[in-house]
Backbone as a ProteinNet text record, in pm:
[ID]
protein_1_A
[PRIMARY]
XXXXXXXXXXXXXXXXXXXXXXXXXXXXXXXXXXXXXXXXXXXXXXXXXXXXXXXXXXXXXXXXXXXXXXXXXXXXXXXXXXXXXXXXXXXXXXXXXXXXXXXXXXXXXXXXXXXXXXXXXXXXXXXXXXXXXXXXXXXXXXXXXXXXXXXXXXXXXXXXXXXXXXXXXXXXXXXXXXXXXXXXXXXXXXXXXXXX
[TERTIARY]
-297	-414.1	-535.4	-529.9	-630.9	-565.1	-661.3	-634.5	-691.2	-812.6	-849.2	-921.9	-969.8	-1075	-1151.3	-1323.2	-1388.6	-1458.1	-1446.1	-1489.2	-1545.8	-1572.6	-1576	-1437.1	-1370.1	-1259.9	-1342.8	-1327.4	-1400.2	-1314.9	-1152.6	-1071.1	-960.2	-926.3	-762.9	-663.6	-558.9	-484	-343.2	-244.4	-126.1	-71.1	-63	33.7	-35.7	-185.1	-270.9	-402.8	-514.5	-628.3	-718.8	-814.4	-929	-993.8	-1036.5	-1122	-1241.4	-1371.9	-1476.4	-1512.9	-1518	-1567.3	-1704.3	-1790.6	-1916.1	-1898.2	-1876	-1868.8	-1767	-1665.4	-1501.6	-1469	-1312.5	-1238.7	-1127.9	-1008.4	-911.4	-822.8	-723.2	-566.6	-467.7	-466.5	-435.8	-326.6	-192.9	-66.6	-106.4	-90.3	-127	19.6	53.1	196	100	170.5	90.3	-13	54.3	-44.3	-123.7	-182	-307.6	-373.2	-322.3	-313.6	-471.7	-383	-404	-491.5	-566.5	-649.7	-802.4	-780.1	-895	-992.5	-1120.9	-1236.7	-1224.8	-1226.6	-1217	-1362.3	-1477.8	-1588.1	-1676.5	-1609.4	-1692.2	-1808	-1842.2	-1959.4	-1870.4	-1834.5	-1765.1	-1712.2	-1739.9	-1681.5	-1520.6	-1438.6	-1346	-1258.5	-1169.2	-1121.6	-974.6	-905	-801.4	-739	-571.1	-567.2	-426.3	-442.1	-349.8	-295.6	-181.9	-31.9	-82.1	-48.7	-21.9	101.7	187.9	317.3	285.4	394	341.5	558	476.6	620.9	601.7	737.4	660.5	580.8	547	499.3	400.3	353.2	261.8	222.9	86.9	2.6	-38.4	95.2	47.1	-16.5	-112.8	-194.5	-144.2	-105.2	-103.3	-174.5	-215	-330.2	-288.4	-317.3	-335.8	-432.1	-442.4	-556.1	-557.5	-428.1	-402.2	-310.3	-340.5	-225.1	-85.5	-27.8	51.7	184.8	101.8	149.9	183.5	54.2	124.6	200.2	248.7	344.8	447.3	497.4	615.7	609.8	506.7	562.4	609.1	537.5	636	798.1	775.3	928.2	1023	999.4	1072.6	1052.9	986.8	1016.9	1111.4	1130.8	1203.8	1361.6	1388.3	1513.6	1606.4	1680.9	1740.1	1739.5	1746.8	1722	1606.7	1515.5	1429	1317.6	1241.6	1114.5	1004	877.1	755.3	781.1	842.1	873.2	901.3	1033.3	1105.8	1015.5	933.4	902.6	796.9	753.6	643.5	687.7	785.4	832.9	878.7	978.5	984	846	729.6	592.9	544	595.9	490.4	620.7	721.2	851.3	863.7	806.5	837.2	730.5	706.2	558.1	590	514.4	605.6	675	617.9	724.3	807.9	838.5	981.4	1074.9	979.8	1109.8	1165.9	1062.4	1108	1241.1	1177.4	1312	1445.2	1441.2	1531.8	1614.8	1517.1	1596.9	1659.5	1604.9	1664.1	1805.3	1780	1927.7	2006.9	1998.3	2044.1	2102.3	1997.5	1970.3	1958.8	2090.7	2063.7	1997.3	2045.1	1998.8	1831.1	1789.4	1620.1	1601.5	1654.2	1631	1697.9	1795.1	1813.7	1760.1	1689.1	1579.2	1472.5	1463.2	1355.2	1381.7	1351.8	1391.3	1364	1515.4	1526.9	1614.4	1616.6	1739.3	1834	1961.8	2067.4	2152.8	2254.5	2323.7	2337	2406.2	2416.6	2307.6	2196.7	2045.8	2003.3	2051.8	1965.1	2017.7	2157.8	2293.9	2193.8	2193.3	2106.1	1983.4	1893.6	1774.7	1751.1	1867.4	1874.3	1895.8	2072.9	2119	2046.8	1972.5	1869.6	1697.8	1710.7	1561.3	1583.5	1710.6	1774.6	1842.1	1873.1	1928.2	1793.8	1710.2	1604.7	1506.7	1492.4	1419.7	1457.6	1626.8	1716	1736.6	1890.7	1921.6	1803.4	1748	1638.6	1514.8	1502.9	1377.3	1253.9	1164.2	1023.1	974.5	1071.5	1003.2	884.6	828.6	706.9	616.8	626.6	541.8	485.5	589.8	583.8	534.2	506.5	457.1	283.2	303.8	179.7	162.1	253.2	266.1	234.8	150.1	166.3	192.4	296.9	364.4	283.6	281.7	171.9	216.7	169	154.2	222.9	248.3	332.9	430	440.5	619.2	645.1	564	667.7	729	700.7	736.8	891.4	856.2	1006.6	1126.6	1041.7	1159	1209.5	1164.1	1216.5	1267.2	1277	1379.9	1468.7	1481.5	1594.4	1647.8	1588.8	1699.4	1758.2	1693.9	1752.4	1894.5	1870.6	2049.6	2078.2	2115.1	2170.5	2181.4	2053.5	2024.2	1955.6	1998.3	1966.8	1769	1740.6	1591.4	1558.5	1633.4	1592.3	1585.1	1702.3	1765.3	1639.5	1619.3	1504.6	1378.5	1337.9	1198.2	1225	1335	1341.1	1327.3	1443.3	1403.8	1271.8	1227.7	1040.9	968	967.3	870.8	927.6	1048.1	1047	1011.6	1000.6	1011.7	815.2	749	607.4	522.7	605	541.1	589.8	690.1	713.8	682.7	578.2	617.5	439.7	423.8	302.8	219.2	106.3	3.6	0.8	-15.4	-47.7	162.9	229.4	337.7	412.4	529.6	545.9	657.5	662.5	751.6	890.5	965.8	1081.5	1064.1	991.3	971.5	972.2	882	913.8	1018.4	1105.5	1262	1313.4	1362.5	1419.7	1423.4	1309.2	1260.8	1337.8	1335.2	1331.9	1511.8	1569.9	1718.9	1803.1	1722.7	1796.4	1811.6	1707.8	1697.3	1791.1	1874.7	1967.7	2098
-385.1	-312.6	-349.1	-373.1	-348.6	-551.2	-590.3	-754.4	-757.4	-686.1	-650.2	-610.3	-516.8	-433.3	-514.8	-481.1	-509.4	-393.5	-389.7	-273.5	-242.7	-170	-164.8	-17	-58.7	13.1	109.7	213.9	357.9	425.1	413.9	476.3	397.7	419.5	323.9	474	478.9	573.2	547.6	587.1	539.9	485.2	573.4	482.5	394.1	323.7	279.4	257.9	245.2	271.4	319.5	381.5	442.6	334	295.4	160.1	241	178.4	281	181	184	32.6	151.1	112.6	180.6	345.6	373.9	526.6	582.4	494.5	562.5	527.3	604.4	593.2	549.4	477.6	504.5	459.3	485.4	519.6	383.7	285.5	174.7	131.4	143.4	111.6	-24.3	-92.8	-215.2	-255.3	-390.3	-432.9	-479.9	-442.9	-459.5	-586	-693.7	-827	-801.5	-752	-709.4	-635.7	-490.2	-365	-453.2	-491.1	-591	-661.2	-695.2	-789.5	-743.5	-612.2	-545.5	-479.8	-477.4	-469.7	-278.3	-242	-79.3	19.9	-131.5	-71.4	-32.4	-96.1	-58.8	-139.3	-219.9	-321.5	-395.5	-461.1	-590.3	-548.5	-650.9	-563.3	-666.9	-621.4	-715	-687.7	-804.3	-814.2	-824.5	-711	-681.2	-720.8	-804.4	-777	-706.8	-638	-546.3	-536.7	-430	-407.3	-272.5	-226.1	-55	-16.4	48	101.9	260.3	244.6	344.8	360.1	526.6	597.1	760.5	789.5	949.9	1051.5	1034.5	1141.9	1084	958.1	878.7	768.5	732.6	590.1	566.6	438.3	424.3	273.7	232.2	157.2	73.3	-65.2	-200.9	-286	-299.6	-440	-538.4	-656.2	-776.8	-848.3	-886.9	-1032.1	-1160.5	-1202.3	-1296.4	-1301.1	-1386.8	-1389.4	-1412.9	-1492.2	-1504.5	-1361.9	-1297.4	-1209.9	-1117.4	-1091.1	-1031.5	-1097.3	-1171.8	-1236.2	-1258.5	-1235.6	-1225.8	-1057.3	-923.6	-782.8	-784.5	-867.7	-840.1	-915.4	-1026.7	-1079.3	-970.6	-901.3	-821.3	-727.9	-641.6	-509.7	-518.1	-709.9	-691.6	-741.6	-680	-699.9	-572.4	-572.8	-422.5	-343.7	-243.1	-143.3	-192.8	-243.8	-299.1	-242	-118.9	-23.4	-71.9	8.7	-67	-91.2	36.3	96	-35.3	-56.5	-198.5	-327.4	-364.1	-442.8	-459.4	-380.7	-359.2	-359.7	-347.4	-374.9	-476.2	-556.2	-663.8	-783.1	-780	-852	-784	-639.8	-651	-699.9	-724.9	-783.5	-943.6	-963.1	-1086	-1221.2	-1326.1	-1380	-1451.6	-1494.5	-1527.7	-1638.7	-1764.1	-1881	-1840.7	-1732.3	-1726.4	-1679.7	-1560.9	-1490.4	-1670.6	-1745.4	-1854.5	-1919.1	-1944.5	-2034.5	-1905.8	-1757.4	-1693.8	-1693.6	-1732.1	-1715.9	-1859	-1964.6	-2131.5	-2122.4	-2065.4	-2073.8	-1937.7	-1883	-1737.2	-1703.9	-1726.1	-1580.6	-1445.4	-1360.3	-1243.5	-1189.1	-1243.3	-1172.2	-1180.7	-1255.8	-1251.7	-1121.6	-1109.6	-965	-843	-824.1	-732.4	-651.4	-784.6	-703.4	-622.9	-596.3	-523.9	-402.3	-266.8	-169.1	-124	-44.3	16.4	-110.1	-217.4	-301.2	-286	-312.1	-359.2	-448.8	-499.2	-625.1	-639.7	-548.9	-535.3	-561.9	-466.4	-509.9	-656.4	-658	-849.9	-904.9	-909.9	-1012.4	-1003.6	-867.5	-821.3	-928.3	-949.1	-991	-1168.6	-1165.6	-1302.3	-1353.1	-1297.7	-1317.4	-1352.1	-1235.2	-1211.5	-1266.4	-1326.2	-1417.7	-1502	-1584.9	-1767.3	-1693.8	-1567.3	-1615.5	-1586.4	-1532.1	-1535.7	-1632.2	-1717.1	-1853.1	-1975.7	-1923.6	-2077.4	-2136.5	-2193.8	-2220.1	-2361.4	-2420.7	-2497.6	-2474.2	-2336.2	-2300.8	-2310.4	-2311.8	-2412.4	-2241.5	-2186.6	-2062.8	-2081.1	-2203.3	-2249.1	-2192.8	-2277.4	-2248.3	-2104.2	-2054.8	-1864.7	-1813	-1845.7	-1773.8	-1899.8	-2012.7	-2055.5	-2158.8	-2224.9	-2328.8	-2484.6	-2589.1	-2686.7	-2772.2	-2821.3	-2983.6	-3080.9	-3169.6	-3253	-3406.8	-3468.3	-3562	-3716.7	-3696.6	-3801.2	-3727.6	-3606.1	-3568.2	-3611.5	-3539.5	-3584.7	-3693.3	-3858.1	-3918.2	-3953.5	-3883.8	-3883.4	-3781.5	-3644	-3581.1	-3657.7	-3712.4	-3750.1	-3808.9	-3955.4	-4045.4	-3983.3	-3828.8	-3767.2	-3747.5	-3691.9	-3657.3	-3702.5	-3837.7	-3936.9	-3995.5	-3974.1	-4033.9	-3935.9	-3828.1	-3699.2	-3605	-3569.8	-3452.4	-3331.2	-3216.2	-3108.2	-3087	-3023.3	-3020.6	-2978.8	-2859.3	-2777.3	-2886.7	-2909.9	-3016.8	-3125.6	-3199.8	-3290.6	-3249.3	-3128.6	-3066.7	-3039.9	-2976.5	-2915.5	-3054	-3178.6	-3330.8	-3377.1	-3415.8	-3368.3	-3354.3	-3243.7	-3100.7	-3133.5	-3160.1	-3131.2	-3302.4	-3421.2	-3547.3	-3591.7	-3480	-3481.4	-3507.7	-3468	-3493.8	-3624	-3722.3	-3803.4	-3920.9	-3906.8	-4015	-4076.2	-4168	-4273.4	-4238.5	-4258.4	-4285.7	-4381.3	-4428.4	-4565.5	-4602	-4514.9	-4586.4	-4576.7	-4660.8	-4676.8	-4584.7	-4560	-4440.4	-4471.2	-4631.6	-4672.7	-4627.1	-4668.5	-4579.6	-4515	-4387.3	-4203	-4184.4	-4221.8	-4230.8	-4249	-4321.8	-4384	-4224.6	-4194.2	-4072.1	-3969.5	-3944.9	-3788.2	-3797	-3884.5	-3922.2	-3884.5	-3873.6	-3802.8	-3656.4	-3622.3	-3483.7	-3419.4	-3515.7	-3468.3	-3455.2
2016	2059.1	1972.8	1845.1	1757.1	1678.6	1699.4	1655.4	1524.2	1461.6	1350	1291	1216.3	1174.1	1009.2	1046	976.2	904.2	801.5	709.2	571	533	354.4	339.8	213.7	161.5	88	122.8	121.8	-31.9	-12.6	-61.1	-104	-216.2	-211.6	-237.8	-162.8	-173.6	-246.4	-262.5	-318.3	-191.4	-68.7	36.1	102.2	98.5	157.3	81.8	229.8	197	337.4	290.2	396.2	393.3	545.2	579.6	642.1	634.1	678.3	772.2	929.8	1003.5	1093	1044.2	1079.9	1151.9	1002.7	987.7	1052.8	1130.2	1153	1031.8	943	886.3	956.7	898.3	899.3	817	829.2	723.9	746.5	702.3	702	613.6	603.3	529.9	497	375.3	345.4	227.3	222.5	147.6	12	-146.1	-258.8	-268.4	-167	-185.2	-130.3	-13.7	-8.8	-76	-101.5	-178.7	-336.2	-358.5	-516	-500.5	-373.5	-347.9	-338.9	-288.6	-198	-317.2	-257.8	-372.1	-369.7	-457.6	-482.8	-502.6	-507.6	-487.9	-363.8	-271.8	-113.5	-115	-155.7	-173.2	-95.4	-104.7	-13	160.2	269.4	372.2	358	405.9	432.2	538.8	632.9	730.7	697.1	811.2	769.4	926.4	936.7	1032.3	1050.4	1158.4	1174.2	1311.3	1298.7	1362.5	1391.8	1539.4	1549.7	1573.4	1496.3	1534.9	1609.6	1721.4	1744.2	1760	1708.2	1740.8	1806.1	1815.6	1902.6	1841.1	1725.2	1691.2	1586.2	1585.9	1529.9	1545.5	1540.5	1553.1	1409.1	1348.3	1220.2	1242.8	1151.4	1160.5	1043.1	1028.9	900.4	895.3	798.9	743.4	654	729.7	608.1	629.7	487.9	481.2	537.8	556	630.1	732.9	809.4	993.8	949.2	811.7	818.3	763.1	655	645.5	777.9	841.9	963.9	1030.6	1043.7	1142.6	1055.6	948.7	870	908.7	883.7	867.9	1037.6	1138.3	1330.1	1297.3	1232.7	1273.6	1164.8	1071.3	1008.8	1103.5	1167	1245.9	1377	1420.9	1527.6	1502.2	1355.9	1326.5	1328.3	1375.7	1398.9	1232.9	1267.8	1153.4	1067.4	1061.6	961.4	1023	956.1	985.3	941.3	949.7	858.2	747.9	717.2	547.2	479.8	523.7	470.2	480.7	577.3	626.5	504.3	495.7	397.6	254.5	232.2	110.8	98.1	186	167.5	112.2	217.3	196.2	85.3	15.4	-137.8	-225.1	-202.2	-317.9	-327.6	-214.7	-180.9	-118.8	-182.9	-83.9	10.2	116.6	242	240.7	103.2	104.3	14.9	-76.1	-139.4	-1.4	58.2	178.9	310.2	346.8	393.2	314.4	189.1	140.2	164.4	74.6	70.5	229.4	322.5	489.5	471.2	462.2	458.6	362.2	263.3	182.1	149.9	273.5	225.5	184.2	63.3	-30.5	-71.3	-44.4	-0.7	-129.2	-259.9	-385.9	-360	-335.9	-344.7	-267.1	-154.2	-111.5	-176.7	-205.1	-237.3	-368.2	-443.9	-535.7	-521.2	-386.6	-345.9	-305.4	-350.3	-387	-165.3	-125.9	-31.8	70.5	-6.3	62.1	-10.1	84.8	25.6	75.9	77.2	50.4	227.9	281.7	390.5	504.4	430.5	535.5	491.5	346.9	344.1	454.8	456.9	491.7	717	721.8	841.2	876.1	780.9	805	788.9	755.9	694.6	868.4	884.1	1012	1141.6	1136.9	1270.5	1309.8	1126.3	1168.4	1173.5	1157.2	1157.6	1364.8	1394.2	1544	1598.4	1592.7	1674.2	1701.6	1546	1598.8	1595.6	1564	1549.6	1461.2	1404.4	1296.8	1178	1305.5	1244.7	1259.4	1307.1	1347.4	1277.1	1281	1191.1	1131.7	1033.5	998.6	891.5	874.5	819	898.3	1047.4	1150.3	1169.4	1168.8	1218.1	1132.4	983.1	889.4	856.2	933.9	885	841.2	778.1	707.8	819	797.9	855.8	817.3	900.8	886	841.3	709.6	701	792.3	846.9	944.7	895.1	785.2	753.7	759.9	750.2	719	852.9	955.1	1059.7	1118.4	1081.8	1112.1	1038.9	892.4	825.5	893.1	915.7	953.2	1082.1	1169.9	1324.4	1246.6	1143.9	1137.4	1101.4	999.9	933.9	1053.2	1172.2	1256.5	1348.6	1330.2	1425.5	1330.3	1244	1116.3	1102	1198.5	1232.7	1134.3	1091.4	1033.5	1085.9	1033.2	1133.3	1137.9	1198.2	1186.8	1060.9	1015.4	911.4	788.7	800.1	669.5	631.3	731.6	736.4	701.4	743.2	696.3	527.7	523.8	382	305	338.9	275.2	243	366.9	339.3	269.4	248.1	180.8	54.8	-13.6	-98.1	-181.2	-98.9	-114.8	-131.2	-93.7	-98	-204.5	-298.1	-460.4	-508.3	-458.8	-509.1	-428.6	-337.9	-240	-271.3	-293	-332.4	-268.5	-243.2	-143	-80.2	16.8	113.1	145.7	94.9	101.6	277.7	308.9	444	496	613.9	658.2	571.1	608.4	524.7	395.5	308.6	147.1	150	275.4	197.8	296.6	387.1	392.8	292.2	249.7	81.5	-4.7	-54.3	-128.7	-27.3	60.6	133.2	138.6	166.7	204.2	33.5	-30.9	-186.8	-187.1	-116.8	-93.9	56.4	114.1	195.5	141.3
[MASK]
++++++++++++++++++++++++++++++++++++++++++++++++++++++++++++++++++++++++++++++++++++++++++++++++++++++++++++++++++++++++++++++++++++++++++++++++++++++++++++++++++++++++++++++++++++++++++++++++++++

């Protein structure tokens, strides 16, 4: 309903903050990385974008600073049992490329350090964001991250010498710091194929 509000932060509250968008208020749940970000003097306007949950007996309103955060707090709410509450704790425990890797090598301990999970809901969230967008699913993409344009010619060769998508991206990404400038797809093959 609401794609995103422009405002000055009126109020910082403990569970939130009051956003003032030309003389409406409202009550805006925000995860600590934003929380931590936001100017406390009301001089600054800033753009928040946000989520409306609605449930029966409330229209709660969430903000972030950036698209990707929101699109990590939707793919956490459409995991069974996983509420704002959580959702929101997860994104202030966690930043969205540790929770990526923690989904790529699951990691349940990275989650379960975050106070109101436990082993069971990690084991949950882990499960249900690798079946919903697929065991190689580009959870870079969904949170934001873009493919840089040489990778992709490496990952296709990774997966053409039958490596899984994931596997190949992760080869990649992690083969990026070592791979020359001007050098040829065969060379940052060479490099990325250590990392399989």
């Amino acid at each position: 309903m609401y794609a995103y509000l422009k405002g000055r932060v009126d109020r910082k509250t403990a569970s939130g903050i009051e956003l003032d968008v030309n003389g409406v208020g409202y009550l805006v749940f925000v995860p600590l990385s934003t929380y931590s970000k936001l100017p406390s003097d009301g001089a600054s306007p800033v753009k928040l974008f946000t989520h409306l949950y609605v449930r029966d007996d409330a229209l709660d309103l969430y903000g972030f600073l950036t698209l990707e955060e929101k699109r990590l707090f939707e793919l956490l709410l459409s995991v069974t049992g996983v509420g704002p509450k959580i959702a929101l704790a997860v994104l202030s425990g966690l930043a969205p490329e540790k929770f990526r890797k923690a989904i790529l090598e699951n990691d349940v301990s990275a989650l379960t350090h975050i106070s109101g999970i436990g082993k069971k809901t990690a084991q949950r969230i882990i499960l249900e964001v690798k079946g919903k967008l697929g065991e190689d699913a580009d959870l870079g993409g969904i949170l934001g991250e873009e493919e840089r344009v040489h990778d992709s010619d490496v990952v296709h060769a990774l997966v053409t010498l039958g490596c899984t998508l994931s596997q190949a991206r992760n080869a990649a990404r992690k083969a990026r710091d070592e791979i020359p400038e001007g050098a040829t797809v065969e060379e940052q093959l060479k490099i990325a194929l250590k990392y399989v």
